[in-house]
N, C-alpha and C positions, 0 to 999 in steps of 0.2 A: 715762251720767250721769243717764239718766232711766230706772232699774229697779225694779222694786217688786217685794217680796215677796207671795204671793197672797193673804197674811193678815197682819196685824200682829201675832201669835203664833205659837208657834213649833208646835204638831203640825201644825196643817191647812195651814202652810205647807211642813211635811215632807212631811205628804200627798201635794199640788200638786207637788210639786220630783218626788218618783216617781210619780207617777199620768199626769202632764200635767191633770189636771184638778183644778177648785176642791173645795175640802176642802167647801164648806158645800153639794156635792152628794150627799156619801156621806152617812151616818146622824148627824153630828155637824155640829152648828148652830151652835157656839160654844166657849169655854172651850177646854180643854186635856186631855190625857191624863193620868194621875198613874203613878207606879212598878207598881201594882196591877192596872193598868187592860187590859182585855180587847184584842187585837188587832183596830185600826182598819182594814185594807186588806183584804179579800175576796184569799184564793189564786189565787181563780182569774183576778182581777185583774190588766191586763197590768204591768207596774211598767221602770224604765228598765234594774233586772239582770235581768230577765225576757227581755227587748225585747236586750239587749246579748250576753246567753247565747246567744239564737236566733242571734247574728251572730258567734258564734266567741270571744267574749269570756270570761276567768275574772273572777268579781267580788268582790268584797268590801265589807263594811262597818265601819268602824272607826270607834267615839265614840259619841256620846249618841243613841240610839234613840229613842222619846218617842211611837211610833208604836202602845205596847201590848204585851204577850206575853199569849200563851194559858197561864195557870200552873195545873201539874196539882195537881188536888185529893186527899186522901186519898181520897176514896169511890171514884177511879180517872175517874170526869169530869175537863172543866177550864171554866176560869174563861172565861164568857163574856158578850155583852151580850145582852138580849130581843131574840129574834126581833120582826124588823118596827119598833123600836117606837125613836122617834129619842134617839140620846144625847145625854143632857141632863146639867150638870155635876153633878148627885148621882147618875149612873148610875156614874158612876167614879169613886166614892171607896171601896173596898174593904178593910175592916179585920180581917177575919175568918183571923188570921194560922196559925192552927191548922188550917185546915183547906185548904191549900196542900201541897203538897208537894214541899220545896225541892229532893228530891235528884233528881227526876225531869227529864226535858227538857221544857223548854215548847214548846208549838206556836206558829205563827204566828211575831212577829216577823220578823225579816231572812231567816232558814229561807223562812217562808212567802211572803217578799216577793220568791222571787227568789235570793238572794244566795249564792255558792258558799260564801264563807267570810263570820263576821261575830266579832267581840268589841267589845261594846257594853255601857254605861249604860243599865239599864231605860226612866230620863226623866231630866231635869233633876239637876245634881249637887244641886240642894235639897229633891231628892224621897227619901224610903225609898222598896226596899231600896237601900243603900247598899252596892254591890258589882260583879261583873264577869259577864257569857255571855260563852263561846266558842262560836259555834256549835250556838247555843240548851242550852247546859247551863253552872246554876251554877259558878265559878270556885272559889271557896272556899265555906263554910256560912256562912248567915249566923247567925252563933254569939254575936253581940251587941248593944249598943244605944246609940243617942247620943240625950246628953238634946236636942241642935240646937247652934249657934253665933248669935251675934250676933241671938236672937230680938226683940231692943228696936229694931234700927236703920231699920225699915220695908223692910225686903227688901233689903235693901243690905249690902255690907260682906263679912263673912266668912258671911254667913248660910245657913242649912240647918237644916230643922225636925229632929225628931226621930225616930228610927224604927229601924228593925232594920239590921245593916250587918254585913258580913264583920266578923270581926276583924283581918282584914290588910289593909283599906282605910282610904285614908289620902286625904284630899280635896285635899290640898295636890299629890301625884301624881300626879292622874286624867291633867290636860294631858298633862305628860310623856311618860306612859305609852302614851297615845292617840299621838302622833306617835312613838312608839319602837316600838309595832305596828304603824303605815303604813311606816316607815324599812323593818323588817322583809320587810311585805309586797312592797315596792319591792325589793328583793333578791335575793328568790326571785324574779323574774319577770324576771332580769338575761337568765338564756339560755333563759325558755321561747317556744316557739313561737306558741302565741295572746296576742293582745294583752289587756291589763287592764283593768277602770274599777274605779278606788276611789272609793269616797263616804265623808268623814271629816267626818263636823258634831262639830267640837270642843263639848266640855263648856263651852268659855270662850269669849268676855269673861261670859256669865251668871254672875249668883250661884251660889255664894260665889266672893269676888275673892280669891284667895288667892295671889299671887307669889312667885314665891320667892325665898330670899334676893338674890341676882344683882338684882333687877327692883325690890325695894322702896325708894320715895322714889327713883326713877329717874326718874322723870314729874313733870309743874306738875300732874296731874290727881288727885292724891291715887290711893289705893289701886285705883281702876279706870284712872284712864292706864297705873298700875304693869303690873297683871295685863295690858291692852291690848300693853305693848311684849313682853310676857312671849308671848302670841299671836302676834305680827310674828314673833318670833325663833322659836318652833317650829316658823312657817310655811316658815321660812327652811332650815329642817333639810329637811323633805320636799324642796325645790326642790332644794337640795348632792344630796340623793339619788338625783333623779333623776339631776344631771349626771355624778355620780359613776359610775353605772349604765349611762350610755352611751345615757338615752333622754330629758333633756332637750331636746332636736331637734325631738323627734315626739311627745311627750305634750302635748295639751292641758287647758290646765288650768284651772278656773273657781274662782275664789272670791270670793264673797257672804257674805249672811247672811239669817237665815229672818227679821227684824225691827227697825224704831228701835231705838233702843238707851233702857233705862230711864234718863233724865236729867230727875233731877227743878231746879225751878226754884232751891232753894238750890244746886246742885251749881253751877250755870248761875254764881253771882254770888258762890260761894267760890274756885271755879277759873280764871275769867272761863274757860270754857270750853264750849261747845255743840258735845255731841258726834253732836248729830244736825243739823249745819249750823245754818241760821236757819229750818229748817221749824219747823212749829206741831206742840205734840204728842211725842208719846214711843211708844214700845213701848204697844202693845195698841191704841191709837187710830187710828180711820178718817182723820186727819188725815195730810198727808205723813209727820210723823217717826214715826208708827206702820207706815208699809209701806216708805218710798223705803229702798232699799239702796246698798249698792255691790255693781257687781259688773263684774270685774276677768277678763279673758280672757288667757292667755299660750301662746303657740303657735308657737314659732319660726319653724319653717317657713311661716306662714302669714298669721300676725297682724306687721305690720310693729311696732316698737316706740314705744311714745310715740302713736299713734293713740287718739280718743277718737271716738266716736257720742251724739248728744242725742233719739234716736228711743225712744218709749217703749216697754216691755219689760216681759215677767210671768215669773217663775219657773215656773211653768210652759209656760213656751215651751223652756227648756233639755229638756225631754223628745223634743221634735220637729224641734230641732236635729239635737239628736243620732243623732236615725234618718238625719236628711238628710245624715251627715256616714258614716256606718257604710254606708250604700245599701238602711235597712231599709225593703222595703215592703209591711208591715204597716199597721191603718189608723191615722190622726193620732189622739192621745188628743183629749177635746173641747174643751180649751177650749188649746191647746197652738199654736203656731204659729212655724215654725221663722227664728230668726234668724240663720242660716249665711251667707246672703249677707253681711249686714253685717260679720261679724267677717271675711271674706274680703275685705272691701273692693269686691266687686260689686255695691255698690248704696246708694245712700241715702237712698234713699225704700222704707221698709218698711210695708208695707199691711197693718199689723195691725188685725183688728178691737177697737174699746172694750178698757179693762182694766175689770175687777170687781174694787175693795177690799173688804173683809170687815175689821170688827174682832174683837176679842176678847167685847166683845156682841152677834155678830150684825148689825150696825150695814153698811148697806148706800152702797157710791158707786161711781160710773163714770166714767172717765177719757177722755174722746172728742178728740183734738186737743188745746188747748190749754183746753177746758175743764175741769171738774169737777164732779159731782153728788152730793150726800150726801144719804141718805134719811134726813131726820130733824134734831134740833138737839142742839148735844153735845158730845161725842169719841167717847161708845161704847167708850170703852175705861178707862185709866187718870186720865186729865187730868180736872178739874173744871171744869164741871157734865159727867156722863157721859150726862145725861137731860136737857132742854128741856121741859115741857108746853110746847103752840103754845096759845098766847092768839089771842082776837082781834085781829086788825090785823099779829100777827108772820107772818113765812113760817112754813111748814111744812118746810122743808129746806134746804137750804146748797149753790151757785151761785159757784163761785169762777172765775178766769181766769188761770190758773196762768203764765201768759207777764208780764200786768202787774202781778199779784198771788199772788206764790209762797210768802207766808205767811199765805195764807188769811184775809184778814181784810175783804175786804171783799165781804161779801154780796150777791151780785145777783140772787139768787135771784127776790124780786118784779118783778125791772128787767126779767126777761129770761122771763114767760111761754111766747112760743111755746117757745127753747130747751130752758126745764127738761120741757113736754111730749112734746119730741120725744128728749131723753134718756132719760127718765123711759119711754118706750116702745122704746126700745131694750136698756136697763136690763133692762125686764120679758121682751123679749124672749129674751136672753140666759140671763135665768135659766130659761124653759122649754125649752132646746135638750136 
């Protein structure tokens, strides 16, 4: 009940989830990847299909990628970022659509990440191209174009910009589609001899909310509770599948999410509904409901039923789990730190070092105990004001004590000098590891 994603956005937190380490160490400082955008992970980087391969594992990747592809160029080059030089949110915005070339394989992505098999979403279903990889090569051409959906409703709704897309993609699908290729995957792997890891980051609950018939006006939460019950139920397909399969038993299974969820304050007092609890904050913000997740362990053999842990926890910690569960030893990614005892019930005192929050601007806080540290005044992310200038006589950063005050509002930043020193240099240490 206390897990955070490593970023309150969703690539650098895909990063972290396969890397074990924080996204704002590689070459990207902020922002997000777009459909276009050059591959973020280094090959030779270790990754969790990487790391799972070494252990006898077939892997796979199914659903919204967001991590980059390398797309090859006509001139027989491919699409890449400057050497050295760190990406900043105008390095990834690539429009130069003629001079890609669709029919060839792209490098990097899932391919380069590791991944035995993969059929993925480039990024975001509200990114162009709008379309499907198998295994790093286009699915169908992208042979046409959508003018977007629901551009007026501030990123909500049915919405998706406009840009190049298959003609045989259909956005209303993608969900679907994505758990009827894990169903799939899950099948063939009924009588093989090494065991699996699948990694499915659904397309959904993100924009566009599009349910389908079955799901619409089924929820109090208007069109996102809808699409939301619509997620529960395909989740529910994977799980029949396993049991079906004969490996419900022995398959551990994790699910989360790479960020708050976007709920903005009308939504809050149309629905009477907060779907990011009573935290402060939304999707992209250094605040709790920009990073706190859920995240949900099922394990028969292992995890008793109905048990809960309040010990704090980083998505990137699921990387170093999972060596300590496999008996990989290889060395710990860096910022990773395995919580395998907990979910086995051997232990309840977990000696994780500080967590590091990151927003969507770069926006820096530290998690020590029951404290909290924000570098800066703000959200850093979506919420307004995203920026503070510090006047005279205000603090310079945000000092919260998350045990008496979980919805961040009262500031003790001034009250508590030695503390915020002594985080503040932990903080700094951390990030030079």
């Amino acid at each position: 009940t206390d897990a955070h994603s490593n970023s309150s956005v969703c690539t650098p937190t895909r990063y972290g989830l396969l890397t074990g380490e924080y996204a704002w160490r590689s070459r990207m400082k902020q922002g997000v990847l777009l459909g276009y955008s050059p591959t973020l992970i280094p090959e030779d980087k270790p990754t969790l299909a990487s790391m799972l391969s070494n252990n006898g594992y077939y892997t796979a990747c199914i659903g919204k990628w967001h991590l980059g592809l390398d797309w090859k160029l006509v001139d027989g080059s491919y699409l890449s970022f400057p050497p050295e030089e760190p990406i900043s949110p105008d390095l990834v915005r690539y429009k130069t659509y003629d001079s890609i070339d669709f029919a060839a394989p792209v490098k990097g992505g899932p391919k380069g990440a590791g991944f035995d098999y993969s059929y993925i979403l480039p990024a975001s279903l509200d990114f162009e191209p709008y379309c499907y990889l198998e295994n790093n090569i286009l699915e169908d051409p992208l042979d046409a174009e959508t003018e977007g959906s629901d551009l007026d409703t501030g990123y909500t709704g049915a919405f998706w910009r406009p840009g190049k897309m298959s003609s045989t993609f259909v956005h209303e699908e993608v969900l679907p589609r994505f758990v009827d290729k894990g169903v799939e995957f899950i099948k063939s792997r009924e009588q093989a001899e090494e065991p699996f890891f699948l990694y499915l980051p659904l397309a959904a609950p993100h924009t566009p909310w599009v349910p389908t018939e079955p799901f619409e006006k089924k929820s109090q939460a208007g069109t996102y509770g809808d699409f939301v019950q619509m997620v529960d139920h395909e989740v529910g397909r994977i799980l029949s599948q396993l049991e079906a399969s004969g490996l419900g038993q022995n398959t551990l299974i994790i699910f989360t999410s790479d960020n708050g969820a976007y709920w903005k304050d009308d939504f809050k007092e149309n629905f009477q509904h907060r779907s990011n609890y009573n935290f402060r904050g939304m999707k992209a913000d250094i605040f709790e409901g920009g990073h706190r997740i859920p995240l949900v362990v099922k394990w028969p053999d292992v995890v008793p039923v109905g048990t809960n842990d309040q010990q704090t926890i980083c998505m990137t910690d699921i990387y170093n789990t999972l060596q300590q569960f496999v008996g990989d030893q290889s060395k710990r990614s860096k910022d990773s730190y395995s919580f395998d005892q907990i979910v086995t019930g051997n232990t309840t005192n977990n000696q994780r070092p500080p967590v590091i929050h990151h927003s969507s601007r770069g926006m820096f806080a530290i998690r020590s105990g029951d404290w909290k540290l924000i570098e800066g005044l703000g959200s850093g992310g979506f919420t307004q004001p995203v920026t503070i200038p510090v006047e005279e006589g205000m603090p310079e950063g945000q000092l919260y004590n998350l045990k008496s005050d979980l919805q961040e509002t009262n500031n003790r930043y001034l009250e508590e000098e030695s503390l915020v020193d002594s985080l503040t240099q932990v903080l700094d240490q951390l990030k030079s590891l």
